[in-house]
NUFIKE-828407 format. One line per 4 residues: number of its first residue (from 0); their letters; for each residue x negated, y, z negated of N, C-alpha, C. Coordinates in steps of 0.001 Angstrom, whole numbers, plus 524288, in hexadecimal, padded with zeros to 5 digits. Example, Ala and Ser with C-alpha at 12.3 -4.5 7.8 and 13.67 -1.06 7.14 Angstrom:
<pts>
0> as> 7CC7A:7E9C6:7E188:7CFF4:7EE6C:7E188:7CC70:7F31C:7E188 ~ 7CDCE:7F736:7E458:7CA9A:7FBDC:7E41C:7CD9C:8001E:7E142
</pts>
This chain:
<pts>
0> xxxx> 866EB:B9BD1:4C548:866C5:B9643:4C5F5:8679C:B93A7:4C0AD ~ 86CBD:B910F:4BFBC:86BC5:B8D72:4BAF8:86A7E:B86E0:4BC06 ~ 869B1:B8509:4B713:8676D:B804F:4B811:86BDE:B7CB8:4B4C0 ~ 86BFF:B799A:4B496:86F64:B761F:4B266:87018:B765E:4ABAB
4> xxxx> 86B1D:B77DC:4A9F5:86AA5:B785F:4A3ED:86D94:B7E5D:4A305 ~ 86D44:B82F6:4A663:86F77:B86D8:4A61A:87556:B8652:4A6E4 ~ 8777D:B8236:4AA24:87BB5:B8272:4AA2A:87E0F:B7FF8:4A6D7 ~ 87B23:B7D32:4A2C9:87DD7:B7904:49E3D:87D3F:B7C03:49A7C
8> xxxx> 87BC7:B81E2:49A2D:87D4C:B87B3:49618:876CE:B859E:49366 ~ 871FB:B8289:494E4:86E57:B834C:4906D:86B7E:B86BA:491D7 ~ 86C94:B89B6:4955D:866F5:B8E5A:495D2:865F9:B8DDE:49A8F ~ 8628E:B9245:49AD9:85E3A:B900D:4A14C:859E3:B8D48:49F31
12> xxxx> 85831:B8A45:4A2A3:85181:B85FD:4A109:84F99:B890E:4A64E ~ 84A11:B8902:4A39F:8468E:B8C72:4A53E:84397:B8748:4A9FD ~ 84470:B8974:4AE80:83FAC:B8412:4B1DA:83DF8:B8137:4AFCC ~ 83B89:B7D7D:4AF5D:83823:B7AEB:4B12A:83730:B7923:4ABC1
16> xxxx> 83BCF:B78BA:4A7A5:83BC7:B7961:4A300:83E72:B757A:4A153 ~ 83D14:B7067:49EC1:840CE:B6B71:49E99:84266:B6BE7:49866 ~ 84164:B6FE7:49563:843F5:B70C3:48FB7:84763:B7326:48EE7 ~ 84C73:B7205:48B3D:850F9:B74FE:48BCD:84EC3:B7C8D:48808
20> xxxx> 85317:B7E38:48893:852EE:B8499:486A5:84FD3:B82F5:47FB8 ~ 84ECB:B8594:47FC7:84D44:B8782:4775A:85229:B8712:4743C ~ 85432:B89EC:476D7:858DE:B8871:472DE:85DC4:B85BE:4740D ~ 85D43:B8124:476C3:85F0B:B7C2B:47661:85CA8:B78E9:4735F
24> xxxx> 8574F:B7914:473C4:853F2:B74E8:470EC:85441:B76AD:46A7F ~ 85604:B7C17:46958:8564B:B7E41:46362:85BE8:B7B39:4627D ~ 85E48:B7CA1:46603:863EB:B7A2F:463FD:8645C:B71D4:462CC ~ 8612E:B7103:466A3:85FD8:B6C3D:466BC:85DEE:B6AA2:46054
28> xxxx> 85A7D:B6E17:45EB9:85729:B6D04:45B89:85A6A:B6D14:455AE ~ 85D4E:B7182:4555E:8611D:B720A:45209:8650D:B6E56:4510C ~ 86750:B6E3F:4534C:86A6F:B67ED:45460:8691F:B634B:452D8 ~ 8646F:B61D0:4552F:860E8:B5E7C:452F3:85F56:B5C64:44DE0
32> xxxx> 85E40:B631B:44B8E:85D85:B63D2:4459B:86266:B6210:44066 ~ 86593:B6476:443CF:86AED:B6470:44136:86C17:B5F08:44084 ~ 86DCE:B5B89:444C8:86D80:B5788:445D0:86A5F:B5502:44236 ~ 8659A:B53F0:441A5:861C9:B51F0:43EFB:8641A:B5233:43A54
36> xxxx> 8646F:B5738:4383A:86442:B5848:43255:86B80:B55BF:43010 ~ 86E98:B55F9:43500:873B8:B5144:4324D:874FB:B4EE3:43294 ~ 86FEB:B4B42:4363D:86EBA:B4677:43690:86AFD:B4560:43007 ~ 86822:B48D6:42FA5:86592:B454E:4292D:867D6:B47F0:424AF
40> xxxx> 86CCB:B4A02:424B4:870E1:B4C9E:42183:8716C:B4758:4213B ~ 87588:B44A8:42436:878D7:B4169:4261D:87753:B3B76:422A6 ~ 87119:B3BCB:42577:86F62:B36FB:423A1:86FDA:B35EA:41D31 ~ 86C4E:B3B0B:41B82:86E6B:B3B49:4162A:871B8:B3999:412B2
44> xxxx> 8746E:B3AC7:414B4:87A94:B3B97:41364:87C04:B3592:411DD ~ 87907:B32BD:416CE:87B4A:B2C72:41849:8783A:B29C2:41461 ~ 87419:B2BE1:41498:8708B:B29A1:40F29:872FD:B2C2F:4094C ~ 87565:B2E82:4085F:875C8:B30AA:40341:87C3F:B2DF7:402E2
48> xxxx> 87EB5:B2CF7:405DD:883CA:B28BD:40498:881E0:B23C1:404B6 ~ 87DA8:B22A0:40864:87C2B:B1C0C:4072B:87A29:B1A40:4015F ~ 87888:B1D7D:3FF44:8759B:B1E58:3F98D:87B37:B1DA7:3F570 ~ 87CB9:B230F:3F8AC:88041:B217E:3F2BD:885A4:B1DE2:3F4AB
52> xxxx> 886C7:B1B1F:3F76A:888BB:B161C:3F8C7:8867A:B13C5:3F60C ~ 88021:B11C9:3F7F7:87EE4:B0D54:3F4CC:88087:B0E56:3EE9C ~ 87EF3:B12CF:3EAAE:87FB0:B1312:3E6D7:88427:B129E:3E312 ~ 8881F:B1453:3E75C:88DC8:B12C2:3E5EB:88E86:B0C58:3E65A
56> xxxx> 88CFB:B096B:3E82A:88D86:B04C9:3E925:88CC9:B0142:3E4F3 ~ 885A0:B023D:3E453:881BA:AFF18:3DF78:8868A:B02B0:3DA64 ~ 8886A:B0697:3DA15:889F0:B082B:3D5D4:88FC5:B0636:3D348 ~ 8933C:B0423:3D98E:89780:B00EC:3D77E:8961D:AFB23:3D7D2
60> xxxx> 89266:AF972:3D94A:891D4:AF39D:3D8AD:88E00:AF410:3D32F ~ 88B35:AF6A1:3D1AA:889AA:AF71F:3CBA0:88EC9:AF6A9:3C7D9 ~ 8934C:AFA16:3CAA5:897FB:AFBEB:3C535:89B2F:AF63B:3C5E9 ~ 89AD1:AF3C9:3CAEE:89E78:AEED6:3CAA9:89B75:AE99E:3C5F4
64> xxxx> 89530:AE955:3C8D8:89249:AE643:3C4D8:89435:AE738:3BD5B ~ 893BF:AED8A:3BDB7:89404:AEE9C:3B815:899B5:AECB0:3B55F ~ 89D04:AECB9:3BA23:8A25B:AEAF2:3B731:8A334:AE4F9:3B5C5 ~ 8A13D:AE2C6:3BA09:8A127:ADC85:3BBBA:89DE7:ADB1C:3B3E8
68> xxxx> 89B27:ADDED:3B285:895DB:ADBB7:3AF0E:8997D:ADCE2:3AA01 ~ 89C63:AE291:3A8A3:89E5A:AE39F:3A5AA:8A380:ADE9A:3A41F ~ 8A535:ADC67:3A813:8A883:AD953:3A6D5:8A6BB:AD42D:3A626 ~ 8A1E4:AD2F1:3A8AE:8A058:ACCAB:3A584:89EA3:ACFB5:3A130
72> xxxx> 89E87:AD46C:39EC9:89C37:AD2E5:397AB:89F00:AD203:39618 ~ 8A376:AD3C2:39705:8A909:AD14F:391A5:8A6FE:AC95A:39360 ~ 8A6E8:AC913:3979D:8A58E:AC0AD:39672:8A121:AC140:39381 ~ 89D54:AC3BB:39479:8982C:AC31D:3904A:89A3D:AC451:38A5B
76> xxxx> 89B80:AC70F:3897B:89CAA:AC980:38469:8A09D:AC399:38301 ~ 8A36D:AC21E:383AB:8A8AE:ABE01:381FE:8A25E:AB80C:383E9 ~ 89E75:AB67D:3869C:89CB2:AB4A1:385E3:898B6:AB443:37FD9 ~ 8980F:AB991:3801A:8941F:ABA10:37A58:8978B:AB907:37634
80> xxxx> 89D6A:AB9A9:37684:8A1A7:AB827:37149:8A1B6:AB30F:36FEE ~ 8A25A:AAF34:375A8:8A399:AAB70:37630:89E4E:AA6F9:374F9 ~ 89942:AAAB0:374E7:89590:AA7FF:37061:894E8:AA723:36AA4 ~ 89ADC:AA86A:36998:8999F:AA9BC:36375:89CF7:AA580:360FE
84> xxxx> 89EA3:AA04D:364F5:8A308:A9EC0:3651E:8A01A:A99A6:35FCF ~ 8A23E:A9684:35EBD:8A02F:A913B:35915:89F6E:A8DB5:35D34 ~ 8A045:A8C37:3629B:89E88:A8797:365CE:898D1:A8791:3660A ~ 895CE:A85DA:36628:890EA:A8790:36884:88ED4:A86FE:36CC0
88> xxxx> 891CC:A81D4:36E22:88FF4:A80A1:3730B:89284:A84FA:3780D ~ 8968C:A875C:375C7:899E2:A8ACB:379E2:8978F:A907B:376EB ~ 892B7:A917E:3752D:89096:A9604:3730D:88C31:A9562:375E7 ~ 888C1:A9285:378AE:88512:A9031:37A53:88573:A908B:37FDF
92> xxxx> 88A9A:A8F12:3821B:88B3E:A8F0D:386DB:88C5A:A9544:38815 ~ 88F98:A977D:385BD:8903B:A9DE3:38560:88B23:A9FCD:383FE ~ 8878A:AA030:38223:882B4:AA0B1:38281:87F1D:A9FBA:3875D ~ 88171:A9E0F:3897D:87E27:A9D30:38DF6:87F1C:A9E49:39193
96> xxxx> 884E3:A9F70:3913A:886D6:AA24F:39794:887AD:AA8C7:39600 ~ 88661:AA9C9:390BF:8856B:AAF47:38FC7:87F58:AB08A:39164 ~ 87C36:AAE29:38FB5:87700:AB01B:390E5:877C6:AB131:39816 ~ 87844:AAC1F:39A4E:8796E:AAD70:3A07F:87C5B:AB2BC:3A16B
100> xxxx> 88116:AB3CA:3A05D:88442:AB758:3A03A:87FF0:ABCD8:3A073 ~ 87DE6:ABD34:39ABA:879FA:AC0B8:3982D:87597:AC206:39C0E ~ 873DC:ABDFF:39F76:870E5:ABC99:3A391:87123:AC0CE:3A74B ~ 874D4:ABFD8:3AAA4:878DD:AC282:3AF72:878A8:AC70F:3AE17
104> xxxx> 879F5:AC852:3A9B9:87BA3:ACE45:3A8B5:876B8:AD22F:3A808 ~ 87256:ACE5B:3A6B5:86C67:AD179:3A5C7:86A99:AD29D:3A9F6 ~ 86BF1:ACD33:3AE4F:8699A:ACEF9:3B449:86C41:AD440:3B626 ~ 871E1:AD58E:3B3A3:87465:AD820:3B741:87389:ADEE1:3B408
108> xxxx> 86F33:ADDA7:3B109:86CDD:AE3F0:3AD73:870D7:AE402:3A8D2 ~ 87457:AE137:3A86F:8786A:AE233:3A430:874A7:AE139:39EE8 ~ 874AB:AE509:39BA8:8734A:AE248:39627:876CF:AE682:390CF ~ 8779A:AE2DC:38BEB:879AE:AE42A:387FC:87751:AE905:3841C
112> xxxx> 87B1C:AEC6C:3849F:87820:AF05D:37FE5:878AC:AEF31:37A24 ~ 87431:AF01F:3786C:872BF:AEDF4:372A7:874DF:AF3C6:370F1 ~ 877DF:AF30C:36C11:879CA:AF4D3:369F1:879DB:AF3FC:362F6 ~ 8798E:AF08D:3602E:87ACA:AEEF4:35AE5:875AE:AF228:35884
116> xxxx> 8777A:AF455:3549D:8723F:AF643:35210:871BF:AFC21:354F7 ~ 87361:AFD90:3593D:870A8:B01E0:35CB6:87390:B088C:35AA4 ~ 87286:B0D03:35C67:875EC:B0F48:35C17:879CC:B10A7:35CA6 ~ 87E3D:B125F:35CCB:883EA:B12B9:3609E:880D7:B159B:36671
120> xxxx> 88323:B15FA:369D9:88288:B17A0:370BB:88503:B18EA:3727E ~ 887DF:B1B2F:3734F:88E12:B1BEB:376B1:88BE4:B1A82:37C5A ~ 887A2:B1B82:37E52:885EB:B1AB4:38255:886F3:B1364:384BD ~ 8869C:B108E:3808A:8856E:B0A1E:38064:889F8:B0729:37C62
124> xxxx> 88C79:B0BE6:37A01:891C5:B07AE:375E8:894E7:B09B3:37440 ~ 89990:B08E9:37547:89FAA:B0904:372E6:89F86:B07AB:36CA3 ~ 89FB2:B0B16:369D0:8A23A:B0B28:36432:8A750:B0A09:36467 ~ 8A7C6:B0394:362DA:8AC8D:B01F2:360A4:8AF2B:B02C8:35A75
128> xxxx> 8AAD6:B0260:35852:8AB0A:B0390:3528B:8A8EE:B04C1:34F12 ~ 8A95D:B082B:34A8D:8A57C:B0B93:34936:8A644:B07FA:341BB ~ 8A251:B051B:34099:8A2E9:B0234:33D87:89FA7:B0556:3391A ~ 8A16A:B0641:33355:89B52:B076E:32F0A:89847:B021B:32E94
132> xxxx> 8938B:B058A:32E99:89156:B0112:32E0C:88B83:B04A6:32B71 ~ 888AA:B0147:32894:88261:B033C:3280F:87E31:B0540:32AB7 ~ 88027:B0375:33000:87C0A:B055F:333C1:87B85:B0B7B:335BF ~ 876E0:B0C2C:336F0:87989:B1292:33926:87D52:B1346:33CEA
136> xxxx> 87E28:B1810:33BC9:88527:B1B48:33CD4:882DC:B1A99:34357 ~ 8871C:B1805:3472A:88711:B1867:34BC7:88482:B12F8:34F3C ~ 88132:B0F67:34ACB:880AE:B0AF3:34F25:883CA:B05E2:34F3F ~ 882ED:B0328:354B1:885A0:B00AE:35442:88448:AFA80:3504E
140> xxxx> 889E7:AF99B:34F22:887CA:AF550:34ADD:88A74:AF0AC:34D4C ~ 88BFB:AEFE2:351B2:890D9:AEB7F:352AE:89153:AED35:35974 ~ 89103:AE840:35D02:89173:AE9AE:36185:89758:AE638:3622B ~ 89A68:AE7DD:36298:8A013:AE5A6:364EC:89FA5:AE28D:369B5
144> xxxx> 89E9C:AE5AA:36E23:89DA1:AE2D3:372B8:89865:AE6C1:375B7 ~ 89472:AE1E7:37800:8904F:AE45B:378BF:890EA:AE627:37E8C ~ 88D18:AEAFB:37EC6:88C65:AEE1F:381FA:888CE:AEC65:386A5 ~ 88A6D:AEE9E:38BEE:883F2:AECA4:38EEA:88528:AEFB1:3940A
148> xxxx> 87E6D:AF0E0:3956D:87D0D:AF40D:39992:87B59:AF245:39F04 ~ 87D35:AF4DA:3A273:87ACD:AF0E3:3A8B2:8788E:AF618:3AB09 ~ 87375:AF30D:3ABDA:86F9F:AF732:3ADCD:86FB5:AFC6A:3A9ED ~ 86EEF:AFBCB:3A6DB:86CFD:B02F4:3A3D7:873A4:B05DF:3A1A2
152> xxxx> 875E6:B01ED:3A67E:87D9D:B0605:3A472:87EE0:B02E2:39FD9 ~ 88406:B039C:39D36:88500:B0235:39AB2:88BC2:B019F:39E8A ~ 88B87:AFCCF:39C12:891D7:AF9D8:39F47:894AB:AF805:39AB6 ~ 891F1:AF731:396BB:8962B:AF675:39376:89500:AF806:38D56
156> xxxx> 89906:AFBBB:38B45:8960E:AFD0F:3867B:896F5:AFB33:380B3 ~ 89302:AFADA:37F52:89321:AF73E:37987:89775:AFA1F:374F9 ~ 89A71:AF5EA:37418:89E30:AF5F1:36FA8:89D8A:AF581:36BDD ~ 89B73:AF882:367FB:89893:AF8B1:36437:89CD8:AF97B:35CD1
160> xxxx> 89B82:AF870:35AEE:89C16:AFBE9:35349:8989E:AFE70:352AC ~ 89928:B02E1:351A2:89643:B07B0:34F09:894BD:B093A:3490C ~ 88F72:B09CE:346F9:89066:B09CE:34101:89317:B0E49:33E02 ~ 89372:B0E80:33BCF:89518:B147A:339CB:893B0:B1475:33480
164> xxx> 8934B:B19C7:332DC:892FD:B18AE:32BDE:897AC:B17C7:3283D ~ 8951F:B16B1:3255F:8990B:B1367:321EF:89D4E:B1682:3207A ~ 89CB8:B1CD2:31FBA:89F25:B2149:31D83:8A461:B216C:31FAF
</pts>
């Protein structure tokens, strides 16, 4: 006598017995497992590209900021020239839209590396010129065009004269 479950190839079921065979429910179980485990492969996965998406993102809208900033210093820098001018009243007014300027750029972490007096760095300054001078061999004595850092990097590096000995 078969029964309907025998004829669908799972086995015979025993009377009076409303649970399928053992090893359907192993196979069930396996499956299950498998399943499970590439389902939280998977998820993973979805989390470890959402991460580094975001990071790629904050990291080109950081490099666009850094470019955007690098190019108002050349206006800052030609503002700080353009204080040196014999008007005063147009030294005064440039004074004041430099400090603002100076302003903006502090909110935005940008600040100037001090350099005059310091040691040479390769890390923080371009040796333009290696001048004798009295001071000790290697610092800088003359900043050409000044240097400055946004957030901890350095975006633009100081253009410096170098001392050298006199020899």
């Amino acid at each position: 006598m078969t029964t309907d479950e025998e004829a669908a190839g799972q086995g015979p079921v025993e009377p009076g017995s409303g649970e399928p065979p053992r090893d359907e429910v192993a196979e069930l179980r396996a499956a299950h497992a498998e399943l499970n485990d590439r389902f939280l492969r998977l998820a993973a996965d979805f989390d470890n590209y959402r991460k580094r998406a975001a990071k790629d993102q904050a990291g080109r809208v950081e490099a666009a900021v850094e470019q955007v900033i690098c190019e108002m210093l050349e206006v800052y820098d030609n503002l700080e020239r353009a204080e040196q001018s014999e008007d005063a009243a147009l030294r005064t007014g440039l004074a004041q839209i430099r400090k603002l300027f100076g302003a903006l750029l502090e909110r935005r972490g940008v600040t100037p590396i001090v350099c005059k007096d310091q040691q040479f760095d390769p890390n923080l300054h371009e040796a333009v010129a290696a001048v004798p001078s009295d001071a000790a061999d290697g610092t800088v004595i003359d900043e050409v065009i000044r240097g400055y850092c946004m957030n901890g990097r350095v975006i633009r590096y100081a253009k410096v004269a170098v001392s050298q000995n006199k020899e």
